[in-house]
PDB file with SEQRES, HELIX, SHEET and CRYST1 records, atoms N, CA, C and O in Angstrom:
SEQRES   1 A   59  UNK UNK UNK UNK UNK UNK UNK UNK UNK UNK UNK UNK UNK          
SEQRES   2 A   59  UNK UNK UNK UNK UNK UNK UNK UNK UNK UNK UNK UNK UNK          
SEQRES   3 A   59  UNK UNK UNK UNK UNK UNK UNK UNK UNK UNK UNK UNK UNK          
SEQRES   4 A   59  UNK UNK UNK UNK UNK UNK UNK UNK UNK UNK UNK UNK UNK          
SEQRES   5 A   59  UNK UNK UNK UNK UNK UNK UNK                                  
HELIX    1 AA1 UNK A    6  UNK A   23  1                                  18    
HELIX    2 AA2 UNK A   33  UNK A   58  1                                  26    
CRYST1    1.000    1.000    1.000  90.00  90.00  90.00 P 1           1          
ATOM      1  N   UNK A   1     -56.368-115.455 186.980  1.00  0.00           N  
ATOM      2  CA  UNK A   1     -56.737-114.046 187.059  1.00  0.00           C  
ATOM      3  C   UNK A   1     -56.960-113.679 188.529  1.00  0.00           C  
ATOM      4  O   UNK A   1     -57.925-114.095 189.171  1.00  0.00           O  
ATOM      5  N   UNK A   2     -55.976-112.844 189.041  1.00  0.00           N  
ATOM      6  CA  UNK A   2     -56.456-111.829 190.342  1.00  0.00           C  
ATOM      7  C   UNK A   2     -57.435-111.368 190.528  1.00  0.00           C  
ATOM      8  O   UNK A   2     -57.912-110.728 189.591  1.00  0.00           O  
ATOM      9  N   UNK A   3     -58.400-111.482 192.115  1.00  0.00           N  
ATOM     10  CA  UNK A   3     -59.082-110.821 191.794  1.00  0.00           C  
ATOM     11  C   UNK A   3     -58.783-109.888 192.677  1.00  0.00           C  
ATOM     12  O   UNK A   3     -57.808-110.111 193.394  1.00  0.00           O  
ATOM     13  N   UNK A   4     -59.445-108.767 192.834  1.00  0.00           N  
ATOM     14  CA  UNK A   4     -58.947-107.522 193.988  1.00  0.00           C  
ATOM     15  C   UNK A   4     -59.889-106.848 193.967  1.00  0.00           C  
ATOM     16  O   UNK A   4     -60.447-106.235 193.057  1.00  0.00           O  
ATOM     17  N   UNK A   5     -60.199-107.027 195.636  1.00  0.00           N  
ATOM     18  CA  UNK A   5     -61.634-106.271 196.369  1.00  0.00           C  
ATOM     19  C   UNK A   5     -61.541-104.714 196.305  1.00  0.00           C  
ATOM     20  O   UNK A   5     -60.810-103.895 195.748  1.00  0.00           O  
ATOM     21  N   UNK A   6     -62.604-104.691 197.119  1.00  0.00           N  
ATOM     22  CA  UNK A   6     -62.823-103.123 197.066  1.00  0.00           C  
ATOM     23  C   UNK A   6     -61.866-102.592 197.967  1.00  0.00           C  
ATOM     24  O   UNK A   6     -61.262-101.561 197.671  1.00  0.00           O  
ATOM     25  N   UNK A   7     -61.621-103.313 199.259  1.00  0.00           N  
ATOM     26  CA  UNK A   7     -60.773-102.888 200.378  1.00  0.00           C  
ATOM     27  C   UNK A   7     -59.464-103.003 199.796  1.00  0.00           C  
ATOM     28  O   UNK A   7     -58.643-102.185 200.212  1.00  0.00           O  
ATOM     29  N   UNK A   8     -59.047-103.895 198.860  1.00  0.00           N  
ATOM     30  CA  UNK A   8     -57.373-103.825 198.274  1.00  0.00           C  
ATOM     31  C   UNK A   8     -57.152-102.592 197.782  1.00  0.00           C  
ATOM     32  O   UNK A   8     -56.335-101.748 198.151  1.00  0.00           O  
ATOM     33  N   UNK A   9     -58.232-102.549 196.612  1.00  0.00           N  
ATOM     34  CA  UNK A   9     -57.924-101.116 195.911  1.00  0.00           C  
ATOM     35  C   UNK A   9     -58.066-100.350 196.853  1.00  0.00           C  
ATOM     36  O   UNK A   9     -56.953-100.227 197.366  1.00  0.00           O  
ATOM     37  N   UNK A  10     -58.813 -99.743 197.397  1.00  0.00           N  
ATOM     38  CA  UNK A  10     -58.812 -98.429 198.657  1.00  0.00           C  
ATOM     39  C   UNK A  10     -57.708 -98.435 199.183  1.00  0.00           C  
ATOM     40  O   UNK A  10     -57.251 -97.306 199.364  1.00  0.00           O  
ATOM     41  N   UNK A  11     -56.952 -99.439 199.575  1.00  0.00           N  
ATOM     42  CA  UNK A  11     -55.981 -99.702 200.297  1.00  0.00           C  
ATOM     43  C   UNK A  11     -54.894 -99.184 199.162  1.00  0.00           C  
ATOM     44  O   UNK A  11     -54.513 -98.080 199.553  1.00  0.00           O  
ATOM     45  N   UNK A  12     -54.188 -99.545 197.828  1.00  0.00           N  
ATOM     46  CA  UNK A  12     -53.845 -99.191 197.142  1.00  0.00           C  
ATOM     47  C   UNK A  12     -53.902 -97.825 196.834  1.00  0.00           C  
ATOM     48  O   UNK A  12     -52.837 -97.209 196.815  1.00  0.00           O  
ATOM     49  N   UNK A  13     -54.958 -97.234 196.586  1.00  0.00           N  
ATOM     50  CA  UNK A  13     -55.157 -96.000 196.330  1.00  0.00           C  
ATOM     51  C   UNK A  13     -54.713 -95.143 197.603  1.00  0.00           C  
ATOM     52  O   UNK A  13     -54.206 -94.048 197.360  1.00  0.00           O  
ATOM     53  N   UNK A  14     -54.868 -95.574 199.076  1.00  0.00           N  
ATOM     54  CA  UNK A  14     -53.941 -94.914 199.995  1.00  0.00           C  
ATOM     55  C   UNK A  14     -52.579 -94.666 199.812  1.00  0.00           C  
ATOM     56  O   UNK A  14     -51.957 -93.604 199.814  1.00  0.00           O  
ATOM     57  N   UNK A  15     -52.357 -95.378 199.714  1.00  0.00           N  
ATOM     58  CA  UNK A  15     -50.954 -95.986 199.336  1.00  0.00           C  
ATOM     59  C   UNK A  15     -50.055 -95.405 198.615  1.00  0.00           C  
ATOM     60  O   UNK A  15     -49.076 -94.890 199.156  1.00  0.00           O  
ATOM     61  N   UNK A  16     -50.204 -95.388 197.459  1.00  0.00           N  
ATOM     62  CA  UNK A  16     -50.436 -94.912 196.252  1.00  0.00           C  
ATOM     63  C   UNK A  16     -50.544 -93.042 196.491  1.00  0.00           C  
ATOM     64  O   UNK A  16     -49.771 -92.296 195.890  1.00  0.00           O  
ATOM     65  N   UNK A  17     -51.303 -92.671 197.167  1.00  0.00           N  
ATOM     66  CA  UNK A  17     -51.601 -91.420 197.985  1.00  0.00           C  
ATOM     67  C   UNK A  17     -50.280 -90.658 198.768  1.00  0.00           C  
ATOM     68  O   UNK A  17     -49.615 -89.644 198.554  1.00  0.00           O  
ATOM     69  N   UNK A  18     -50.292 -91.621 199.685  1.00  0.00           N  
ATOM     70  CA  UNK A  18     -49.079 -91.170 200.127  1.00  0.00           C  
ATOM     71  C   UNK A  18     -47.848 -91.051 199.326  1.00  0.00           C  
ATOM     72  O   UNK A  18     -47.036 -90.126 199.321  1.00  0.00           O  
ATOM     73  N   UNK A  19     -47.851 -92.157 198.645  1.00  0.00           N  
ATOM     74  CA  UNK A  19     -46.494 -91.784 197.757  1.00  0.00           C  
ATOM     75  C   UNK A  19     -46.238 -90.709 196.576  1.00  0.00           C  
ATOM     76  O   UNK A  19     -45.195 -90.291 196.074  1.00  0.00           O  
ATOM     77  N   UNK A  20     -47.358 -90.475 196.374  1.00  0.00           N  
ATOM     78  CA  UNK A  20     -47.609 -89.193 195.980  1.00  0.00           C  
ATOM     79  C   UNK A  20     -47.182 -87.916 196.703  1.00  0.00           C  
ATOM     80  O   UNK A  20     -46.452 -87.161 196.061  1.00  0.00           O  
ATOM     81  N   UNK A  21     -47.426 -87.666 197.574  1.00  0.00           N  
ATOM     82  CA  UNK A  21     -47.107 -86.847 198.379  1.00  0.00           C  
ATOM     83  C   UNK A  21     -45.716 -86.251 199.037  1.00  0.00           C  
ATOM     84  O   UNK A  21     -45.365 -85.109 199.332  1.00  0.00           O  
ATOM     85  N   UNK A  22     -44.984 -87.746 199.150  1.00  0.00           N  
ATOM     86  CA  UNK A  22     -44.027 -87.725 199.749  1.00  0.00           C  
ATOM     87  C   UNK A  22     -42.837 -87.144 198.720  1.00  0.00           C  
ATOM     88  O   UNK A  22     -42.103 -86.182 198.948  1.00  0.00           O  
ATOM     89  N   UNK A  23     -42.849 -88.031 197.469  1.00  0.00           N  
ATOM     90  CA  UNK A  23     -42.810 -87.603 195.959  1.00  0.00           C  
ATOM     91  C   UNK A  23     -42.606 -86.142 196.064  1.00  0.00           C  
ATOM     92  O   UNK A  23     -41.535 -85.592 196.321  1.00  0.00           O  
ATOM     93  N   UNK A  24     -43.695 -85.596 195.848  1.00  0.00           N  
ATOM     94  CA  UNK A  24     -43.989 -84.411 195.638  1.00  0.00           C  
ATOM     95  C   UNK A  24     -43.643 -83.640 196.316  1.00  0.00           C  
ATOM     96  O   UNK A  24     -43.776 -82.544 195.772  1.00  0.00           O  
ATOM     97  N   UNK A  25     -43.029 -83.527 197.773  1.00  0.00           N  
ATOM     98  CA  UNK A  25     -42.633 -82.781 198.548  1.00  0.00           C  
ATOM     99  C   UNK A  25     -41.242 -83.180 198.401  1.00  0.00           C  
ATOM    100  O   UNK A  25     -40.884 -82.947 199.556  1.00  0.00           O  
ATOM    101  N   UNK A  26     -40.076 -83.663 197.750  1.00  0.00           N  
ATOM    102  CA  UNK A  26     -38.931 -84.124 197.393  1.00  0.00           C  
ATOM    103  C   UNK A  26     -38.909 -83.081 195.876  1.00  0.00           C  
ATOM    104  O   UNK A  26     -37.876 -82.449 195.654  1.00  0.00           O  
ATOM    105  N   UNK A  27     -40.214 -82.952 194.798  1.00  0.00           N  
ATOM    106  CA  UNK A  27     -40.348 -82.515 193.675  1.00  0.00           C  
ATOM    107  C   UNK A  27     -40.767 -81.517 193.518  1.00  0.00           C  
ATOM    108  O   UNK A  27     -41.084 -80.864 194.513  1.00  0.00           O  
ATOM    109  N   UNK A  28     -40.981 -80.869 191.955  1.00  0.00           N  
ATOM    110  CA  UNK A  28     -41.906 -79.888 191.930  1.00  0.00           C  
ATOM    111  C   UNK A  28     -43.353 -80.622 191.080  1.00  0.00           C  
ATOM    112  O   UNK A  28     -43.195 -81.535 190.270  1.00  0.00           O  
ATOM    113  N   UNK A  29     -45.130 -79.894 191.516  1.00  0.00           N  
ATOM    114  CA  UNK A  29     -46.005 -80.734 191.257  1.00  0.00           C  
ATOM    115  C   UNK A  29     -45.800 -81.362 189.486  1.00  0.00           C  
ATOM    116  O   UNK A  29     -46.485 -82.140 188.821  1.00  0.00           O  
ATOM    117  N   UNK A  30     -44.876 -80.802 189.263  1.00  0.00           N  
ATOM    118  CA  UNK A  30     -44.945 -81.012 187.446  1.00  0.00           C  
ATOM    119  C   UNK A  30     -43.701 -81.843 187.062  1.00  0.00           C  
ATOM    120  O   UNK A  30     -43.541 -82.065 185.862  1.00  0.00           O  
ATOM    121  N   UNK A  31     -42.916 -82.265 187.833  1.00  0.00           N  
ATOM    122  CA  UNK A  31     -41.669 -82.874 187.476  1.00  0.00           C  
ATOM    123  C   UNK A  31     -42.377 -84.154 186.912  1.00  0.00           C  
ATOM    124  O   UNK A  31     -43.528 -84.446 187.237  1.00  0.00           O  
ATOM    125  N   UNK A  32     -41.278 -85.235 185.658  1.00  0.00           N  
ATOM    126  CA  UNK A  32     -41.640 -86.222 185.516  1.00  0.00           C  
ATOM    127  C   UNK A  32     -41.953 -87.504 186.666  1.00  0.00           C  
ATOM    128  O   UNK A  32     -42.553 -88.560 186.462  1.00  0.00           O  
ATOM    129  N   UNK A  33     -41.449 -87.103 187.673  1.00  0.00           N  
ATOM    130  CA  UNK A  33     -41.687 -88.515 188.679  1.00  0.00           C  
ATOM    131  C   UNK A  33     -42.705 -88.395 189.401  1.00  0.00           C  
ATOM    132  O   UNK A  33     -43.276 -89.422 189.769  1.00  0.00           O  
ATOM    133  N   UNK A  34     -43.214 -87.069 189.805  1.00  0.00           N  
ATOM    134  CA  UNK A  34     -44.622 -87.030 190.580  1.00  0.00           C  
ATOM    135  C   UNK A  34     -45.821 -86.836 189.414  1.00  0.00           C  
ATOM    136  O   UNK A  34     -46.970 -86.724 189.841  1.00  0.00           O  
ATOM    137  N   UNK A  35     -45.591 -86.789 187.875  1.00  0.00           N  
ATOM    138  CA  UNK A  35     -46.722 -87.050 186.987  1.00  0.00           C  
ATOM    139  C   UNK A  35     -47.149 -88.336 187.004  1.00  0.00           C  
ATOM    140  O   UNK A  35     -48.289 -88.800 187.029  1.00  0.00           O  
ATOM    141  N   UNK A  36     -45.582 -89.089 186.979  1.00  0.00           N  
ATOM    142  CA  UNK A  36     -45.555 -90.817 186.764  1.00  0.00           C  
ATOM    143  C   UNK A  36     -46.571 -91.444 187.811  1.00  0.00           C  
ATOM    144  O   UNK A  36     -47.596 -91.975 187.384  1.00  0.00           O  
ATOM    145  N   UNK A  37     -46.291 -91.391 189.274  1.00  0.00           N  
ATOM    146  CA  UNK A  37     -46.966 -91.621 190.167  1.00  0.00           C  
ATOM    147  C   UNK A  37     -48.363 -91.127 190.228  1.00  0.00           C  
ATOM    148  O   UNK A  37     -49.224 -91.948 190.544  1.00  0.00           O  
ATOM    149  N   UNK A  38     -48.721 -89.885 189.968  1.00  0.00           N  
ATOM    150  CA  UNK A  38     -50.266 -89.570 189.630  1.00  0.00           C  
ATOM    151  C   UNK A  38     -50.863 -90.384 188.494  1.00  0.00           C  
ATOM    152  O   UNK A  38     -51.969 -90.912 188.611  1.00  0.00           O  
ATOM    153  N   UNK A  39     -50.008 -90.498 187.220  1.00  0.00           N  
ATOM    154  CA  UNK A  39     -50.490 -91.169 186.820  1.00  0.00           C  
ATOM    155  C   UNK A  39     -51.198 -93.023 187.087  1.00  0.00           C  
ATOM    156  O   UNK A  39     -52.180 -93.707 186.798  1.00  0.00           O  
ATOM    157  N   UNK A  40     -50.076 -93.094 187.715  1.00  0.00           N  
ATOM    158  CA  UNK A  40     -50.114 -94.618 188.660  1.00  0.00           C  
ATOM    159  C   UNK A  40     -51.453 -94.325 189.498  1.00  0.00           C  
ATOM    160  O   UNK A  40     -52.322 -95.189 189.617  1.00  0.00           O  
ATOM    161  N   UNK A  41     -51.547 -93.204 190.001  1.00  0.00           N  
ATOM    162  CA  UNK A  41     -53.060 -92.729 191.111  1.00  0.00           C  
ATOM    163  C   UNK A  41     -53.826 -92.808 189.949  1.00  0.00           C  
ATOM    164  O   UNK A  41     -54.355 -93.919 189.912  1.00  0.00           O  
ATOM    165  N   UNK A  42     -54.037 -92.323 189.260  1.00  0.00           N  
ATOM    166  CA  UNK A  42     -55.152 -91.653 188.122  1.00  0.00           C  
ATOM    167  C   UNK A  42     -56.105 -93.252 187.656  1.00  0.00           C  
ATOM    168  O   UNK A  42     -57.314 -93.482 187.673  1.00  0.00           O  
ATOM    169  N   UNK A  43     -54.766 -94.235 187.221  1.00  0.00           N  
ATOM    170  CA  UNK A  43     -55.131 -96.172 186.987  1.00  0.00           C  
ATOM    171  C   UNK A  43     -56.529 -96.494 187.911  1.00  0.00           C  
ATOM    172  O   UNK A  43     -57.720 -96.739 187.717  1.00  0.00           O  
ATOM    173  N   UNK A  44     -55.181 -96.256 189.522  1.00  0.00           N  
ATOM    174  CA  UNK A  44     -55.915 -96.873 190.523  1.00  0.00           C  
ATOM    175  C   UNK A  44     -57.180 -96.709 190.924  1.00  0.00           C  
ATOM    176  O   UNK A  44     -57.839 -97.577 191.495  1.00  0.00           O  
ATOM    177  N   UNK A  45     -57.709 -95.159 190.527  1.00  0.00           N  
ATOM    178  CA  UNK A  45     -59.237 -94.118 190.938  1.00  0.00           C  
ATOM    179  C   UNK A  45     -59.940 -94.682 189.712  1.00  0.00           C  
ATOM    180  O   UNK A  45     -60.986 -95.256 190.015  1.00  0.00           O  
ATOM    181  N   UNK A  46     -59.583 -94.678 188.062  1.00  0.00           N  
ATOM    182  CA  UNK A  46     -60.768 -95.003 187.444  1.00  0.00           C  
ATOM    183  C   UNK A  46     -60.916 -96.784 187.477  1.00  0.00           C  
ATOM    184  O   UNK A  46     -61.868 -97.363 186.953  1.00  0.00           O  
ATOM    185  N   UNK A  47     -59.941 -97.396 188.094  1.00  0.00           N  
ATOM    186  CA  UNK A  47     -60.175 -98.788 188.451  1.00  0.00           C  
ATOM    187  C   UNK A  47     -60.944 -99.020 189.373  1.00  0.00           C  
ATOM    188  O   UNK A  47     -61.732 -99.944 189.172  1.00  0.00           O  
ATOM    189  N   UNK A  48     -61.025 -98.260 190.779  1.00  0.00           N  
ATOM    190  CA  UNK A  48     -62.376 -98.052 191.195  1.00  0.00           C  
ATOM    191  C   UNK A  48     -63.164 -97.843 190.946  1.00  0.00           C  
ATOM    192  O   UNK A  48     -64.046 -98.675 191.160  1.00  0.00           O  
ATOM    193  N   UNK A  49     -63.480 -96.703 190.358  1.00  0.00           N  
ATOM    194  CA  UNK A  49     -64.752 -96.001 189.812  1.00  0.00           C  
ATOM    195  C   UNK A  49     -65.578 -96.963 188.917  1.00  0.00           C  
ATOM    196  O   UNK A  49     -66.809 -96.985 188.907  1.00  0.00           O  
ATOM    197  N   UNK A  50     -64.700 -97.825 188.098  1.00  0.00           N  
ATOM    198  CA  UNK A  50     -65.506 -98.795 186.765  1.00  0.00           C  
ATOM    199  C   UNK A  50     -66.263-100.228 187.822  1.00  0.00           C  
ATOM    200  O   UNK A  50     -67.370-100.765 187.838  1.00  0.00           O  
ATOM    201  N   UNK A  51     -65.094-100.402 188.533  1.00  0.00           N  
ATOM    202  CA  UNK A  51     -65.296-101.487 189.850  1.00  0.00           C  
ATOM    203  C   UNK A  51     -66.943-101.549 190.131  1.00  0.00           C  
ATOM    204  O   UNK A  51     -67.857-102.296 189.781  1.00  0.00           O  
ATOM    205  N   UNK A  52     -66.783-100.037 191.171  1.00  0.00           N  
ATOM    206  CA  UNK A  52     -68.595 -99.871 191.416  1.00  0.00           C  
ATOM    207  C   UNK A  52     -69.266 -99.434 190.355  1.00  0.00           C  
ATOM    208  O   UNK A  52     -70.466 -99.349 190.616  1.00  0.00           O  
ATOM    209  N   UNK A  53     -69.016 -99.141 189.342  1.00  0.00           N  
ATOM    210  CA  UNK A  53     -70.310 -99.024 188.250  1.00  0.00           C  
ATOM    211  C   UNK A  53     -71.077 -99.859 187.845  1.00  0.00           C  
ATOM    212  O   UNK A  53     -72.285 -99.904 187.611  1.00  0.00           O  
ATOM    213  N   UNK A  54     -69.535-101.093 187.733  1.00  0.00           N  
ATOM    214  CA  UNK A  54     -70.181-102.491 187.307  1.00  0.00           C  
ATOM    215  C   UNK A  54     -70.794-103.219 188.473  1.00  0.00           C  
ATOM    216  O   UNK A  54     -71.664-104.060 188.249  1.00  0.00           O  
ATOM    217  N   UNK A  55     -70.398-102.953 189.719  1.00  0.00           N  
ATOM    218  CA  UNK A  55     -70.885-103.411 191.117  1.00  0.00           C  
ATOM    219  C   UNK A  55     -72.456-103.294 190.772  1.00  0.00           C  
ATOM    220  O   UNK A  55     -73.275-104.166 190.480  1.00  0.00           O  
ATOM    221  N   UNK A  56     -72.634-101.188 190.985  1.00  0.00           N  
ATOM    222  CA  UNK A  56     -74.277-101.140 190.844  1.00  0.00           C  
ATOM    223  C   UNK A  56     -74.825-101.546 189.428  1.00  0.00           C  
ATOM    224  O   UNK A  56     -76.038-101.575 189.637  1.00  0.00           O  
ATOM    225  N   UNK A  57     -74.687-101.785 188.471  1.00  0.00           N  
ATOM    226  CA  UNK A  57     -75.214-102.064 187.217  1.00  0.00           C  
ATOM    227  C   UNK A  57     -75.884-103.796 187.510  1.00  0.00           C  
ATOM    228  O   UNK A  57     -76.883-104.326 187.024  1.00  0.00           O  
ATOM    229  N   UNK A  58     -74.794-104.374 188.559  1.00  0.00           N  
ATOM    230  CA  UNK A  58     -75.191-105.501 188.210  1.00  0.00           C  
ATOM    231  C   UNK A  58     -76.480-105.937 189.190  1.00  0.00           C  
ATOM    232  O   UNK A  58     -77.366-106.731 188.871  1.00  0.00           O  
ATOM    233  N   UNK A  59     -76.362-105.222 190.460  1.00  0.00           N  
ATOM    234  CA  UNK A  59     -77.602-105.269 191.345  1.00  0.00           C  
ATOM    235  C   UNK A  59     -78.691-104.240 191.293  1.00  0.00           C  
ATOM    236  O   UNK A  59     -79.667-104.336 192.037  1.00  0.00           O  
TER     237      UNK A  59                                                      
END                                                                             
């Protein structure tokens, strides 16, 4: 099992960010390929978010 820090994901979620963007300026905001990729963003943000919940829950 992988594990992946806080700095990977952030890093990911940049990432991930940009390609969004770039996407999206090739698209319109509603086409299927810049939903796909938000959706791919959408993973990466509540994979953070659960990350530190369980971070502070546990200290």
């Amino acid at each position: 099992m992988a594990v992946i820090t806080a700095e990977t994901l952030h890093y990911a979620i940049e990432q991930k960010r940009d390609e969004l963007y770039e996407i999206a300026s090739q698209y319109s905001w509603t086409s299927p390929e810049v939903i796909h990729v938000s959706q791919e963003l959408d993973t990466l943000i509540t994979s953070h978010v659960l990350s530190k919940q369980l971070t502070d829950n546990l200290n």
